[in-house]
Backbone as CSV, one residue per row, in Angstrom:
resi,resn,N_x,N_y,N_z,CA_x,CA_y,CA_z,C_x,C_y,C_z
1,UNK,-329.000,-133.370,51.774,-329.867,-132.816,52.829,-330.435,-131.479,52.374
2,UNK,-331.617,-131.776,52.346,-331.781,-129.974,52.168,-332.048,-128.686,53.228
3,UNK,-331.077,-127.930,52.828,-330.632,-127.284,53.003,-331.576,-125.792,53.763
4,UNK,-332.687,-125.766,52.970,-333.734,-125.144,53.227,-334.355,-124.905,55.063
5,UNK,-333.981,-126.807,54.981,-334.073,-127.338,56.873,-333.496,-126.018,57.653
6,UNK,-332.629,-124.957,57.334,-331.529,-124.371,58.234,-332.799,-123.928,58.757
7,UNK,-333.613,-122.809,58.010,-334.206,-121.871,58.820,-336.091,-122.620,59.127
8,UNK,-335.960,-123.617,59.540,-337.417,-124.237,59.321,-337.736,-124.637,60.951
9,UNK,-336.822,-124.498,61.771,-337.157,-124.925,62.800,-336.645,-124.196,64.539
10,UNK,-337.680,-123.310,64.923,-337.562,-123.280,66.190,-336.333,-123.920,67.213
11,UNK,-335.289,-123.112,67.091,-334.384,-124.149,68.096,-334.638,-124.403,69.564
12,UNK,-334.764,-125.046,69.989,-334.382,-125.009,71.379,-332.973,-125.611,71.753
13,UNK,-332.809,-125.037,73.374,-331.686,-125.041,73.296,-331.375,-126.400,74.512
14,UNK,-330.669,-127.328,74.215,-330.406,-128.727,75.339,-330.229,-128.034,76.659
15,UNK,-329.214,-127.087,76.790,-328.647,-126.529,78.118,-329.928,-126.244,78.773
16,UNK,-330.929,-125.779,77.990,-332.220,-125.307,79.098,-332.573,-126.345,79.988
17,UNK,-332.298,-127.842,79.344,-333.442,-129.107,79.828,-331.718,-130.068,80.426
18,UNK,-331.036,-129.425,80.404,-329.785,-130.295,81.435,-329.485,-130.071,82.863
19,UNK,-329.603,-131.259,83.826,-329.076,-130.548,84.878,-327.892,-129.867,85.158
20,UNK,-327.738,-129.260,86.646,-326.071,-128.491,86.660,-325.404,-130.214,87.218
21,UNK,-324.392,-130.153,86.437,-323.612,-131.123,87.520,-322.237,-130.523,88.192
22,UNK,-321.473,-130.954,88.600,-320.219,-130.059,89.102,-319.297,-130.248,87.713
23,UNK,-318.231,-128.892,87.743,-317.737,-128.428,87.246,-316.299,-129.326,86.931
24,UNK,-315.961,-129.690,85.790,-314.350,-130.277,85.825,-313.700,-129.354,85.056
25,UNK,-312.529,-129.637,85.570,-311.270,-128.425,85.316,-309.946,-129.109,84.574
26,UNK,-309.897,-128.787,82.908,-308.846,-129.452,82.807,-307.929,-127.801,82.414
27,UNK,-306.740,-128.374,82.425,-305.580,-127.420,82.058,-305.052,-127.455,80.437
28,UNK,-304.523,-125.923,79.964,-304.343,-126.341,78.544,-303.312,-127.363,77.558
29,UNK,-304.389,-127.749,77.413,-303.091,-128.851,76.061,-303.529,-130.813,77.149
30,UNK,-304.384,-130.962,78.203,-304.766,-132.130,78.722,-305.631,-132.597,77.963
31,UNK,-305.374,-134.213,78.111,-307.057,-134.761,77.105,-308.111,-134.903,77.946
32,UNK,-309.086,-134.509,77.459,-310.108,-134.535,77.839,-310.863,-136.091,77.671
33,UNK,-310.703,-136.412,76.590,-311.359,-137.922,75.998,-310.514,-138.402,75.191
34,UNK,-310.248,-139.609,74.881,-309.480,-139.920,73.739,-310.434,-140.680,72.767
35,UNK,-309.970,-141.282,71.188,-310.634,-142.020,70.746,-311.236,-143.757,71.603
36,UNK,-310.132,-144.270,72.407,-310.274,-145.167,73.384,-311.585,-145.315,74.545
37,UNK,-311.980,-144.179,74.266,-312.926,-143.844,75.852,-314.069,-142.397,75.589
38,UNK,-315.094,-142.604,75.424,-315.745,-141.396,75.743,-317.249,-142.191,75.698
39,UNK,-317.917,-141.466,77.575,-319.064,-141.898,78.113,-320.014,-140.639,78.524
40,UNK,-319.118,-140.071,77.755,-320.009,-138.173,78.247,-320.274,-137.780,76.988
41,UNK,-321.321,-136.853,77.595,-321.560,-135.747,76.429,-321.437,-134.797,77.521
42,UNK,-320.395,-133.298,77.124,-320.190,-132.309,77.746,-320.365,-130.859,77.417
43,UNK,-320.620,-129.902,78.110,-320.363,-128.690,77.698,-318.935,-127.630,78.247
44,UNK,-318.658,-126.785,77.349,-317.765,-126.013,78.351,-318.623,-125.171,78.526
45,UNK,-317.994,-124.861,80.028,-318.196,-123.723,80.460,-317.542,-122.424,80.256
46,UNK,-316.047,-122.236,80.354,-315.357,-121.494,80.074,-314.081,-122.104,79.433
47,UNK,-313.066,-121.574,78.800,-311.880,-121.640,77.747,-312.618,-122.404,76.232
48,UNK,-311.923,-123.536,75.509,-312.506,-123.551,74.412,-311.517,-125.203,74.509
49,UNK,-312.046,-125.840,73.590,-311.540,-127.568,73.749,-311.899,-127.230,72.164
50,UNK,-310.945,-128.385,71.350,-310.723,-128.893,70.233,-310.954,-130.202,70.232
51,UNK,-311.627,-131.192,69.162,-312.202,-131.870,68.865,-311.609,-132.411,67.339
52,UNK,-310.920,-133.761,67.418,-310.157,-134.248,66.685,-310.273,-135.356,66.424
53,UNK,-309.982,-135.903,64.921,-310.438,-136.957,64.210,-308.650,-137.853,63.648
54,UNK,-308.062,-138.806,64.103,-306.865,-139.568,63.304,-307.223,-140.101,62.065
55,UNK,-305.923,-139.331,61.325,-306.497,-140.738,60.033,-305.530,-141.533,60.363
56,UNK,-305.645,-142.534,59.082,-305.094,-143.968,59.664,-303.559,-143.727,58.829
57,UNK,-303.192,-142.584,57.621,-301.586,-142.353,58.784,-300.884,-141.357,59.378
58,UNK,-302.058,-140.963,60.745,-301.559,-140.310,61.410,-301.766,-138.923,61.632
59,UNK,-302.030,-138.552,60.881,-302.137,-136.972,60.422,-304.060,-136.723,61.516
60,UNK,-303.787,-135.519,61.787,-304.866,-135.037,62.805,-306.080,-134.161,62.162
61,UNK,-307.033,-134.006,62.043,-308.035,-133.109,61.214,-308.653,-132.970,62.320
62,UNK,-309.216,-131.193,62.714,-309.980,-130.942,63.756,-311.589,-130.787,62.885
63,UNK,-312.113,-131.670,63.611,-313.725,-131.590,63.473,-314.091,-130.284,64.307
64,UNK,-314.074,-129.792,65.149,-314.471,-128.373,65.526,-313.391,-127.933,66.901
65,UNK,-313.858,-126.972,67.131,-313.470,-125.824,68.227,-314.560,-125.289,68.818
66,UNK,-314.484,-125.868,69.777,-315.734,-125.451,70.635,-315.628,-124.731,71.765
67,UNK,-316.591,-123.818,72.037,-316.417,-122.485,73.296,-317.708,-122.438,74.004
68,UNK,-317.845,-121.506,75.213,-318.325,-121.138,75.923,-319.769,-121.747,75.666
69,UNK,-320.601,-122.534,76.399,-321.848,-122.878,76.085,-322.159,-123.863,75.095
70,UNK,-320.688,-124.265,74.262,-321.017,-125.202,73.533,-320.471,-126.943,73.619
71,UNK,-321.401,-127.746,72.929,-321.548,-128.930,73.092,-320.743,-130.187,72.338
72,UNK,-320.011,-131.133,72.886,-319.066,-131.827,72.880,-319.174,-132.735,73.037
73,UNK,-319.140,-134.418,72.447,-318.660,-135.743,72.841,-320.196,-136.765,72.947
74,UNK,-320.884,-135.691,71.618,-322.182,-136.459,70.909,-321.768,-138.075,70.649
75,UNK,-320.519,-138.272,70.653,-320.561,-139.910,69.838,-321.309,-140.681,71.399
76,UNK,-321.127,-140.189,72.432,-321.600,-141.249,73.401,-323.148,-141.356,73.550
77,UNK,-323.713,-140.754,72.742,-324.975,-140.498,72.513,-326.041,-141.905,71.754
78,UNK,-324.441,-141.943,70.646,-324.988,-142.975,69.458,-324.446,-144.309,69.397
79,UNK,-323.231,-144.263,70.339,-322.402,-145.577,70.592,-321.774,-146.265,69.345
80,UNK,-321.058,-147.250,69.313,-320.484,-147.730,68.724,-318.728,-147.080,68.893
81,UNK,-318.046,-147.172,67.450,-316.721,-146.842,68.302,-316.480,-145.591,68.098
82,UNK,-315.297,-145.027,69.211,-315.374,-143.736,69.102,-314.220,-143.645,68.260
83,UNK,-314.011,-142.082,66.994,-312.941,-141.830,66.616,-312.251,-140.500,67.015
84,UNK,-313.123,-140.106,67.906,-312.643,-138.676,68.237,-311.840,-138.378,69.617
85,UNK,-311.110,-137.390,69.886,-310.243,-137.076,70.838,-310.766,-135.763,71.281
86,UNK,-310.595,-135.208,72.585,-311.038,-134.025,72.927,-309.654,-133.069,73.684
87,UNK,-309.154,-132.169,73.309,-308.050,-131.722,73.825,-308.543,-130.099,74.433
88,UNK,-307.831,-129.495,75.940,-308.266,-128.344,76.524,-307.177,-127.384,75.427
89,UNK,-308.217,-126.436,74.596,-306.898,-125.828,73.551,-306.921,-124.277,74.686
90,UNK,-307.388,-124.025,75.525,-307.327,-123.171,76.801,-307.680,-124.175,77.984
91,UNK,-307.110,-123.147,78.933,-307.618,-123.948,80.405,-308.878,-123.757,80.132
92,UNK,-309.623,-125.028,80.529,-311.467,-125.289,80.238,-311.533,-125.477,81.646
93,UNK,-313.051,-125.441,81.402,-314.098,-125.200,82.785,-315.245,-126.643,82.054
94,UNK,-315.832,-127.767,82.282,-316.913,-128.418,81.401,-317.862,-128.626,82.283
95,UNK,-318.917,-129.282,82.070,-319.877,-130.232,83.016,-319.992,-131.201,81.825
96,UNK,-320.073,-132.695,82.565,-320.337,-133.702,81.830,-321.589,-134.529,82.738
97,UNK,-322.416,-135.282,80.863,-323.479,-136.246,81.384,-323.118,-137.545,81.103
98,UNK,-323.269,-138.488,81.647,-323.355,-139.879,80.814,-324.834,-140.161,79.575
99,UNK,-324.678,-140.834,79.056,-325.556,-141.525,78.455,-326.788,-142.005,79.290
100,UNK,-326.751,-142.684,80.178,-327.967,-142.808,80.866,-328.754,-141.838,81.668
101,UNK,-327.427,-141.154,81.806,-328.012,-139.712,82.696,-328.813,-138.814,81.803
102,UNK,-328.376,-138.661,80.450,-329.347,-138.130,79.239,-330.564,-138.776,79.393
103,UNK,-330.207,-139.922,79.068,-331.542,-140.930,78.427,-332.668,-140.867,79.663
104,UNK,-332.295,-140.776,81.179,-333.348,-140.414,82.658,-333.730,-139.045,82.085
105,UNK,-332.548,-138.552,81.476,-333.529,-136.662,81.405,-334.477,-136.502,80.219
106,UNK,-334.638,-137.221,79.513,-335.299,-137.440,78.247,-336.766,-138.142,78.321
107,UNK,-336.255,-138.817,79.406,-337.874,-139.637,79.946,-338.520,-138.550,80.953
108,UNK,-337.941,-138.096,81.833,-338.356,-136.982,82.372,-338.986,-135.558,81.401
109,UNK,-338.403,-135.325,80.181,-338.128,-133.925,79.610,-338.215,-134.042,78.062
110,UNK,-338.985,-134.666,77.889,-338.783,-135.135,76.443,-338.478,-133.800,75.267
111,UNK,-338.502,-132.689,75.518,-337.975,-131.668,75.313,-336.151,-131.299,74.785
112,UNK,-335.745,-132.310,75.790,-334.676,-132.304,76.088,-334.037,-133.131,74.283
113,UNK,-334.655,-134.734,74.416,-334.582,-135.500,73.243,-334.882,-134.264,72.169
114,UNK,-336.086,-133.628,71.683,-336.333,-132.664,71.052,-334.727,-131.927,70.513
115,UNK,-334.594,-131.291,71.551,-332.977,-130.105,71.711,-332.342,-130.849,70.878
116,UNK,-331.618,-132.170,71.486,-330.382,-132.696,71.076,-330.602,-132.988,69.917
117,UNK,-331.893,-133.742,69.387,-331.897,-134.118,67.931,-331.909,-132.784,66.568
118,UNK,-332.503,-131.526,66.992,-332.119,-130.449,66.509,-330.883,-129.932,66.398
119,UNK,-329.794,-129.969,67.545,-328.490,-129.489,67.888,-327.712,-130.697,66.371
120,UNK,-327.930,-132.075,66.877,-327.229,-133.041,65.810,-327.584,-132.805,64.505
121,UNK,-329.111,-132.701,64.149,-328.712,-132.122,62.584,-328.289,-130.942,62.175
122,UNK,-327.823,-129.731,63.059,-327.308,-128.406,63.061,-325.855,-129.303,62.608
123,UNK,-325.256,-129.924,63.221,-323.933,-130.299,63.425,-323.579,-131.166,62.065
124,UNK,-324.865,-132.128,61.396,-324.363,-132.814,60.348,-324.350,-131.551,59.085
125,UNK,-325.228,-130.662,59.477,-325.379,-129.777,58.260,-324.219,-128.800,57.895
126,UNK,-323.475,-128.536,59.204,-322.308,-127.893,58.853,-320.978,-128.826,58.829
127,UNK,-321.332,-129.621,59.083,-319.892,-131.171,58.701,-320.224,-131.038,57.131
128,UNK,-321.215,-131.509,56.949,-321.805,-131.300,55.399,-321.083,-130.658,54.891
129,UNK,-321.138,-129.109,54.895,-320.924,-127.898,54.216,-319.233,-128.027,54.118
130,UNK,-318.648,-128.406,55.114,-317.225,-128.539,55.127,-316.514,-129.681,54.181
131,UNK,-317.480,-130.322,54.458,-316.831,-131.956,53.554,-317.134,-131.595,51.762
132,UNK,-317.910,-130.679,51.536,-318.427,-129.812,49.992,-317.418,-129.351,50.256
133,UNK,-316.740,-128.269,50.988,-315.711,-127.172,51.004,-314.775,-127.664,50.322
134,UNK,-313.874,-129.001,51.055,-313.022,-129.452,50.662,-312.972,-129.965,49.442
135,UNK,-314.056,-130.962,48.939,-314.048,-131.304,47.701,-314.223,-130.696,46.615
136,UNK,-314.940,-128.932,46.626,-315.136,-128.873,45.737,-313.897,-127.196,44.968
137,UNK,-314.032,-126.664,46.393,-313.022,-125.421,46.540,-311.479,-125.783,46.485
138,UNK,-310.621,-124.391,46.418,-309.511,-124.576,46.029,-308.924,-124.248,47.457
139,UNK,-307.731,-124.552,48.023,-307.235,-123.999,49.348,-307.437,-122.401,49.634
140,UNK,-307.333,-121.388,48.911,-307.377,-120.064,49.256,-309.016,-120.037,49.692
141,UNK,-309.762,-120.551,48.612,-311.092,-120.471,49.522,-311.421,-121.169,50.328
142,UNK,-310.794,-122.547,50.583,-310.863,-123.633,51.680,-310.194,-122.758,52.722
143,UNK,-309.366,-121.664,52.781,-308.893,-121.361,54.369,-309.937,-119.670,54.709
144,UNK,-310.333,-119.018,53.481,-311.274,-117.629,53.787,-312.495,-118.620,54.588
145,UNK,-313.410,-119.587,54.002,-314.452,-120.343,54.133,-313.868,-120.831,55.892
146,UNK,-313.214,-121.356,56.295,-312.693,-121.562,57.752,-312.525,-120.390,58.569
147,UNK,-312.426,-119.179,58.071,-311.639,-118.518,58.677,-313.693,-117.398,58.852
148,UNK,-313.969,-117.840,57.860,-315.733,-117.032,58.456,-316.032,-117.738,59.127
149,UNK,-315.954,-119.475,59.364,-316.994,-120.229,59.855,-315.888,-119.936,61.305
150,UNK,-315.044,-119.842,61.612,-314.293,-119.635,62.889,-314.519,-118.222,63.680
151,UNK,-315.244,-117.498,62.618,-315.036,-116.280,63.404,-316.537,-116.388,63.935
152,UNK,-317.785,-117.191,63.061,-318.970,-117.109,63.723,-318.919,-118.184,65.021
153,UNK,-317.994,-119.106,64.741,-318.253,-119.750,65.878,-317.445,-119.545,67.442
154,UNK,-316.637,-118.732,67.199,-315.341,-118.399,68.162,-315.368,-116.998,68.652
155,UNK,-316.132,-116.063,67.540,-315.422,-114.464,67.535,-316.572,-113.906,68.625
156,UNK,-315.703,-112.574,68.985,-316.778,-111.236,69.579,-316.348,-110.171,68.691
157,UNK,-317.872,-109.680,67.939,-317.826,-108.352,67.425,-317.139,-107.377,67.926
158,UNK,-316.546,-106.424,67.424,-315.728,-105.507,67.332,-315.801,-104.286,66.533
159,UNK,-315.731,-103.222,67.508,-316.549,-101.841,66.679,-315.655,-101.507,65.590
160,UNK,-314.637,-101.990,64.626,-314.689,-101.882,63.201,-314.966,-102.723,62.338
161,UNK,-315.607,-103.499,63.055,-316.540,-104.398,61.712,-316.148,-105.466,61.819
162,UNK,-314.798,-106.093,62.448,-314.103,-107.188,62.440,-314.637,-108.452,63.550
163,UNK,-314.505,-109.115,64.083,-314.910,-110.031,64.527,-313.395,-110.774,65.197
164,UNK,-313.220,-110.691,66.498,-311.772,-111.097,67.280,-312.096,-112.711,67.656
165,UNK,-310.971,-113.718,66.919,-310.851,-114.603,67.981,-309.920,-114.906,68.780
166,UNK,-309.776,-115.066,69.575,-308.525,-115.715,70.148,-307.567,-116.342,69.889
167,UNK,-306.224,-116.183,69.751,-305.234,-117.059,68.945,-305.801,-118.389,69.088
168,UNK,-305.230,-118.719,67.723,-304.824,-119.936,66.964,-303.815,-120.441,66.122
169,UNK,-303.448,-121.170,66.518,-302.148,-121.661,65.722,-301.994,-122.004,64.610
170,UNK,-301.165,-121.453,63.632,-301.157,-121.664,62.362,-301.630,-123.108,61.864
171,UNK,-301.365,-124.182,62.501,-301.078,-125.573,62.626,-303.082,-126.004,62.946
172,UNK,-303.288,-125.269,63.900,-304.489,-125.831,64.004,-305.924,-125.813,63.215
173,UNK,-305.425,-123.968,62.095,-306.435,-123.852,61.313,-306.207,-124.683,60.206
174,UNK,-304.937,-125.310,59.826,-304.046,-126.104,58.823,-305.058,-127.268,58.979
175,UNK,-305.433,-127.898,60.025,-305.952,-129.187,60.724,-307.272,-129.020,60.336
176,UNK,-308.077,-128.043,60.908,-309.552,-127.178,60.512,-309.546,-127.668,58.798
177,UNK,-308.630,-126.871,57.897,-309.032,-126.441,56.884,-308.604,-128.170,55.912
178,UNK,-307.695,-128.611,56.515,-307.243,-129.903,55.302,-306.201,-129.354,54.882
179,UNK,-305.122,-128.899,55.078,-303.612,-128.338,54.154,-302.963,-128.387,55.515
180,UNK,-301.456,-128.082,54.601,-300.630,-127.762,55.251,-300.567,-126.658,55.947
181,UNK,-299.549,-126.420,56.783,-299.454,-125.605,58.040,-298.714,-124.292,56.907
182,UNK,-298.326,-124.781,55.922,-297.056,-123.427,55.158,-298.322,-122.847,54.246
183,UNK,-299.310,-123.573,53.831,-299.981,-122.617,53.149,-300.776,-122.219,53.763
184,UNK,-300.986,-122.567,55.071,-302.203,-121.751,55.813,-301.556,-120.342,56.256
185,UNK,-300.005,-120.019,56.047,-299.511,-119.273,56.484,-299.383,-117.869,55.258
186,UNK,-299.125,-119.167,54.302,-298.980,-118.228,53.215,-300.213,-117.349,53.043
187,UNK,-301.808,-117.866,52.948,-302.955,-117.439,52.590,-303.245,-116.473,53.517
188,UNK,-302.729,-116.917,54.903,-303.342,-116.134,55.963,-302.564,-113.943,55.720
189,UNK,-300.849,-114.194,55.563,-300.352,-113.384,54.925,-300.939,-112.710,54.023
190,UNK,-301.402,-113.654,52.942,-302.088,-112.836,51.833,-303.827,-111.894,52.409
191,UNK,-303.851,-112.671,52.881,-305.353,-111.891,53.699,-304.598,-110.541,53.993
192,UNK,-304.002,-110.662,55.340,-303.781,-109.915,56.138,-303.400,-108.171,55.045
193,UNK,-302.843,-108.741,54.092,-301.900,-107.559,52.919,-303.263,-107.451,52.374
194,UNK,-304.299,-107.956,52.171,-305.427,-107.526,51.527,-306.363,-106.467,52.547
195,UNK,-306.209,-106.395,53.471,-306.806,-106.114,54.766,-308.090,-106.637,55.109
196,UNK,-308.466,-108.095,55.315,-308.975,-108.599,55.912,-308.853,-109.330,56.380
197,UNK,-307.931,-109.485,57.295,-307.472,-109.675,58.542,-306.032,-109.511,59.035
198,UNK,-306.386,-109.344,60.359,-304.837,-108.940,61.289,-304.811,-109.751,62.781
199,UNK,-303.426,-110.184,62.815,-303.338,-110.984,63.623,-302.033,-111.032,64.400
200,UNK,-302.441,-111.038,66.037,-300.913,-111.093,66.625,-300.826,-112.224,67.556
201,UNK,-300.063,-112.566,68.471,-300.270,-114.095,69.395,-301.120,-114.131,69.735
202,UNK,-301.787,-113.609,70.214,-303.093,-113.131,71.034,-304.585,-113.298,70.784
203,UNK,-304.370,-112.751,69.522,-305.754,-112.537,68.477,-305.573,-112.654,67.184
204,UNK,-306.922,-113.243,66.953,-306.688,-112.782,64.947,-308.489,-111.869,65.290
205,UNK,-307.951,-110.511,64.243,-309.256,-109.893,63.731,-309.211,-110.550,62.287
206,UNK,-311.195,-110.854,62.032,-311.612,-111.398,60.850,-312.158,-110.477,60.334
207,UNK,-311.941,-109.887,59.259,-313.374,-109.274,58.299,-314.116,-109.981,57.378
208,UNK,-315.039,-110.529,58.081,-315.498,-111.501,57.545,-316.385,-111.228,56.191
209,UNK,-317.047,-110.007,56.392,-317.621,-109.465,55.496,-317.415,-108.900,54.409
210,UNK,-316.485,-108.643,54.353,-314.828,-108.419,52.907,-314.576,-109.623,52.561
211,UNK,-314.228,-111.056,53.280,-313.914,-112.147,52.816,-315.527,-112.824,51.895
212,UNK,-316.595,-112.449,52.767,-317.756,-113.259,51.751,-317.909,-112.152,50.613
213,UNK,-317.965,-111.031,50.757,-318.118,-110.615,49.727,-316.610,-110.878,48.522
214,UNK,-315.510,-110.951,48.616,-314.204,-111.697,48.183,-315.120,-112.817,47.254
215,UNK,-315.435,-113.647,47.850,-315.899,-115.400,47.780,-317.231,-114.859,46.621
216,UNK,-318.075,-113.771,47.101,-318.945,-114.202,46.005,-319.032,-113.585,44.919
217,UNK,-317.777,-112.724,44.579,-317.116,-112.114,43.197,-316.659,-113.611,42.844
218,UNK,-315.931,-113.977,43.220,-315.067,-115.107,42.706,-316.343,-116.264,42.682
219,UNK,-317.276,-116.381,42.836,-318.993,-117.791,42.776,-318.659,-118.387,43.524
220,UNK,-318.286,-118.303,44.776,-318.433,-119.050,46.003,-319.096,-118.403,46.751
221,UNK,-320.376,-119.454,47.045,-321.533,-119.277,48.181,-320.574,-119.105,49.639
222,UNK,-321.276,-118.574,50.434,-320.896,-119.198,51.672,-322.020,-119.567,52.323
223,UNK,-322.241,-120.983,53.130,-323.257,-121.189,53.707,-324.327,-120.413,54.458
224,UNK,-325.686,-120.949,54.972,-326.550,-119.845,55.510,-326.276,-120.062,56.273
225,UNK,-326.399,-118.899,57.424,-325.929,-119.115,58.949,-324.566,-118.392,59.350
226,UNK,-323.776,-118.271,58.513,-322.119,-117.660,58.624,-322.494,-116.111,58.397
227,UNK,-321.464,-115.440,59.576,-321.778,-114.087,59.575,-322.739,-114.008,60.630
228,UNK,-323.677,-114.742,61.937,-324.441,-114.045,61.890,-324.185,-113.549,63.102
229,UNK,-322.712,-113.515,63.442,-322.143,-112.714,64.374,-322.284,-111.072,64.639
230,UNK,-321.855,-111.662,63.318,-321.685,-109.359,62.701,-323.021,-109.298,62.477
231,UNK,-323.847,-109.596,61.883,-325.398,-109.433,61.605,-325.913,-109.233,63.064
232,UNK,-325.749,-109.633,63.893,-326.396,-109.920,65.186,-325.683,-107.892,65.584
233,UNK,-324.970,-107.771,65.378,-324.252,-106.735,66.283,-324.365,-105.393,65.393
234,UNK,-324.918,-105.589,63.921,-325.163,-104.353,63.167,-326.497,-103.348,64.003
């Protein structure tokens, strides 16, 4: 895919062209969808839901972490079978559409079709970038490379430069990144003694900008688009 696509196109945004529907409330650690069942496409509103893929033995890989304003449970979009699971990794707030309820707003709003098909190749382009990550990087940069793309997608700037997200469990960036839970611990340690980053139950601060610059002493790119948290807030 090229790549170039990132900055070529005017986004708009789906939420503009969706109706409100009422609000569902799940509690943390409930499923939201399983691989068995999903007829929505949703947003949260508030907390943050995880988004999860089984392999066949067993083992869990999170396809994303999604927050405030962002969009969830595209497979009902494209049909066929589902492999994904949706779990509340905070108490969530969502609104959900069906498929037909899209497809009425699309004939109405064709704008709307516009959004979503922009939003989906945003989404294959950074699946992309991750599925390169893994194959081509070593784990220390497979967990810095997670740990920028988590802070642009999760974090709030922070007046020393750092970027806060909200705990996460050793286990879940393990899932994120493709490794084990002991070396995500180990690497994360080694960060932390490097000072870019610090972390207590609560929070992890990222310096994300110490880690890309880290990555591109050592010839690792980091994708376009990462960072533009802190960029946004300079």
């Amino acid at each position: 895919m090229n790549r170039s696509f990132r900055g070529q196109l005017n986004h708009e945004d789906p939420l503009n062209f969706l109706p409100r529907k009422p609000v569902q409330e799940f509690p943390k650690g409930s499923v939201v969808y399983d691989k068995q069942a999903n007829g929505h496409l949703y947003v949260v509103i508030l907390g943050r839901v995880i988004v999860t893929s089984a392999a066949e033995d067993g083992g869990l890989t999170v396809g994303r972490i999604v927050s405030a304003e962002g969009l969830f449970g595209e497979s009902c979009l494209v049909g066929g079978r589902n492999s994904e699971s949706a779990v509340a990794l905070d108490s969530a707030s969502v609104m959900a559409w069906t498929r037909a309820e899209i497809e009425q707003h699309i004939e109405r709003e064709p704008r709307l079709g516009i959004a979503l098909s922009q939003y989906l190749v945003r989404q294959c382009i950074e699946l992309q970038d991750r599925i390169e990550s893994m194959a081509v990087h070593k784990t220390p940069e497979r967990v810095m490379l997670a740990l920028v793309q988590l802070a642009e997608a999760l974090g709030s700037p922070m007046a020393d430069g750092s970027t806060r997200v909200a705990s996460l469990t050793h286990q879940t960036i393990a899932q994120y990144v493709g490794t084990s839970r002991e070396i995500v611990t180990f690497q994360m340690n080694r960060l932390r003694r490097l000072g870019m980053l610090r972390y207590t139950r609560k929070f992890i601060d990222i310096y994300a900008r110490a880690i890309r610059e880290t990555l591109r002493n050592e010839g690792v790119s980091v994708p376009e688009g990462v960072l533009t948290v802190q960029q946004s807030a300079v």
